[in-house]
N, C-alpha and C positions, 0 to 999 in steps of 0.2 A: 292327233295333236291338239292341245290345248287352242282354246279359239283368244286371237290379241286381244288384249283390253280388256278382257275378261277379270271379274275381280278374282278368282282362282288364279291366273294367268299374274298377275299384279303382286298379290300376295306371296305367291313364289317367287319375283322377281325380286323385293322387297327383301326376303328372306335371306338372297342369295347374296344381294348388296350389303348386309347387315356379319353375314359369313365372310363374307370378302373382306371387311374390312377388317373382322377381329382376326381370325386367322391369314388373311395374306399379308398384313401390315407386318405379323411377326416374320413371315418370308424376309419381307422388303429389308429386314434389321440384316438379314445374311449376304447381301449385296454389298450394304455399307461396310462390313466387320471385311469382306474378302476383297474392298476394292482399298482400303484407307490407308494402305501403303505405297501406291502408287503417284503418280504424278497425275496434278491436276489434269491435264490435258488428256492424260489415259484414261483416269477414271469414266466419265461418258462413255467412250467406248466400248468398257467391262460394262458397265450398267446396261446399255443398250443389245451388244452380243453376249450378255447372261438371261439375260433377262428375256429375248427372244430363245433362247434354248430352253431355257424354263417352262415357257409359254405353249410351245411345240409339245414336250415330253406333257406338260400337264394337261394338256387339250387331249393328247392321243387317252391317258390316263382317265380323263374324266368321261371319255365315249364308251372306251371300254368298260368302266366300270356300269352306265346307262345300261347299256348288253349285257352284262352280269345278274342286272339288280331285276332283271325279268324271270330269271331263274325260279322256279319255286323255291322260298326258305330262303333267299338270301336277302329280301328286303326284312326279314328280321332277323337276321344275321348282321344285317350293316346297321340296322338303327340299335341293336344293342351295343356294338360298338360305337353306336355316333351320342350313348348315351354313357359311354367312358370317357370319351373324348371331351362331351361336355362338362363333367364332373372335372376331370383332369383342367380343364382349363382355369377354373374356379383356385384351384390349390396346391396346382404346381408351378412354382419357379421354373421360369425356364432361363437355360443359361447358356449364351452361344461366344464360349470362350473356346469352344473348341470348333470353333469356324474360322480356320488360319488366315494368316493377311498374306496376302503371296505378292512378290515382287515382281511379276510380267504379264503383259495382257491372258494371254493364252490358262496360265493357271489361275489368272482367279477365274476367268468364262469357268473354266471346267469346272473348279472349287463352288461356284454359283448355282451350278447345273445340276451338279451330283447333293449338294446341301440341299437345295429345295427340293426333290425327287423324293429325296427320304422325307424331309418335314414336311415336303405338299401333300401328306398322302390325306390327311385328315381334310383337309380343302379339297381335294379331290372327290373325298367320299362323301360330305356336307352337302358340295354343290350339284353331284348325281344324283345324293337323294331327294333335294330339294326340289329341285330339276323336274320331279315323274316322269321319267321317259323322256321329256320336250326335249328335243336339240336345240333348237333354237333356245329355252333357257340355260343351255348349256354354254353354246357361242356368249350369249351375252353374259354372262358371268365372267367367262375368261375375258371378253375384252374390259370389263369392267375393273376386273384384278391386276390389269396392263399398266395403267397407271396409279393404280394402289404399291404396287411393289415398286414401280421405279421412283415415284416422287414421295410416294405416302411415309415412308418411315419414320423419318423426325416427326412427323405430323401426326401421326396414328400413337405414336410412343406418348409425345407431348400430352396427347389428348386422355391416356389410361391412365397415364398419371394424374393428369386434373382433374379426371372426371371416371373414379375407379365401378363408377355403376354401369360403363360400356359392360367390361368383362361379364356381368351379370345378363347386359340386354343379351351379347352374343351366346353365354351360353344359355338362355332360355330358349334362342333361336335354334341351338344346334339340339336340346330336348325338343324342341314340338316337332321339328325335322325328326329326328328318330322315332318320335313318337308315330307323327302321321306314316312312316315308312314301314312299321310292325303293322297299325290298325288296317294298312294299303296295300297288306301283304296278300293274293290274291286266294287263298284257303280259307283267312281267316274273314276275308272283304264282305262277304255276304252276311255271315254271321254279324258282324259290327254296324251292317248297315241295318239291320232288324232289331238293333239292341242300342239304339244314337246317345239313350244314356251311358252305360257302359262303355262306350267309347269316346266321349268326352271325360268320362269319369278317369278313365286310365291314362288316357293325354292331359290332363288335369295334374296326377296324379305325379306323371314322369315328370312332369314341367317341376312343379311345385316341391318334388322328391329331390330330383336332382339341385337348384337352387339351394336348398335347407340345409341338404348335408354338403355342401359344397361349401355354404356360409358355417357354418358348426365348425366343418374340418380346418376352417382356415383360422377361426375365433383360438382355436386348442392348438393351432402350429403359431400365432403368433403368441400365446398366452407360454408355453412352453420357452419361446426363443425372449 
């Protein structure tokens, strides 16, 4: 295990708060959309047992995944997807009109639980890889995202809109996260550590790749609309 206060240890941690906030704040928006028809005095309730269900499935989610990513070939199997996801984040609309309002405690919990399940996957796979292994950067990511999802939504929303170069810092983070999770992949580790340029050059390279065509794609989807 990673040693505390280590600047690796730090840097991951960093990372993970930086993931939390661009992807779990879009969570948090699915709390608001399934609890807003409700009575004030309900709503707490949903927020608190949603949002505790959430937390359970995506903790169990992000262990399992920790155990997976040891596998040969699957930490470059998750960082090329966590290098879609980052691209994706840059240039897709996302649109959570079909995250129903339900009128009784019981179905929005569930409506809460079963939305973020599907949408947590990419926060789940972020913060595994970020993670290396560590549990304990695991633990403290989830509690981190605890109150990112229950209070952060107006706040996280507010703040992408004022300030549209987050989505940029977050997806740079979710590139060097895929990035160091290929170069970290334990076949290719040896060889990357013999080659430091070559391996900054290709983390360099995703970073800088992903960003570029992510800004391009969005330059021609507004230039289009």
């Amino acid at each position: 295990m990673t040693d505390l206060f280590t600047m690796e240890f730090l840097q991951a941690l960093i990372s993970i708060i930086i993931i939390d906030l661009v992807l779990a704040g879009d969570n948090a928006i699915v709390i608001a959309m399934a609890a807003r028809k409700l009575p004030k005095n309900q709503q707490k309730k949903v927020i608190i047992g949603g949002t505790a269900g959430a937390i359970v499935i995506r903790a169990v989610a992000t262990l399992a995944v920790v155990w997976l990513l040891k596998i040969p070939g699957l930490l470059i199997t998750g960082g090329l997807i966590l290098i879609w996801i980052a691209y994706k984040l840059l240039v897709e609309e996302k649109s959570h009109e079909e995250v129903k309002a339900s009128n009784n405690i019981w179905e929005a919990v569930s409506t809460i639980i079963i939305a973020d399940a599907v949408m947590g996957l990419d926060n789940v796979l972020a913060v595994a890889g970020a993670a290396h292994s560590n549990y304990l950067l695991v633990i403290l990511g989830l509690l981190i995202s605890i109150p990112i999802m229950v209070w952060g939504s107006t706040m996280i929303l507010g703040w992408i809109e004022r300030f549209p170069s987050i989505i940029y810092i977050g997806s740079g983070v979710l590139a060097w996260t895929a990035s160091k999770m290929i170069v970290d992949e334990p076949f290719l580790k040896g060889f990357f550590e013999e080659q430091p340029l070559l391996k900054w050059g290709l983390i360099i390279f995703i970073v800088a790749g992903v960003l570029l065509l992510g800004r391009l794609t969005k330059r021609k989807q507004m230039a289009e609309n």
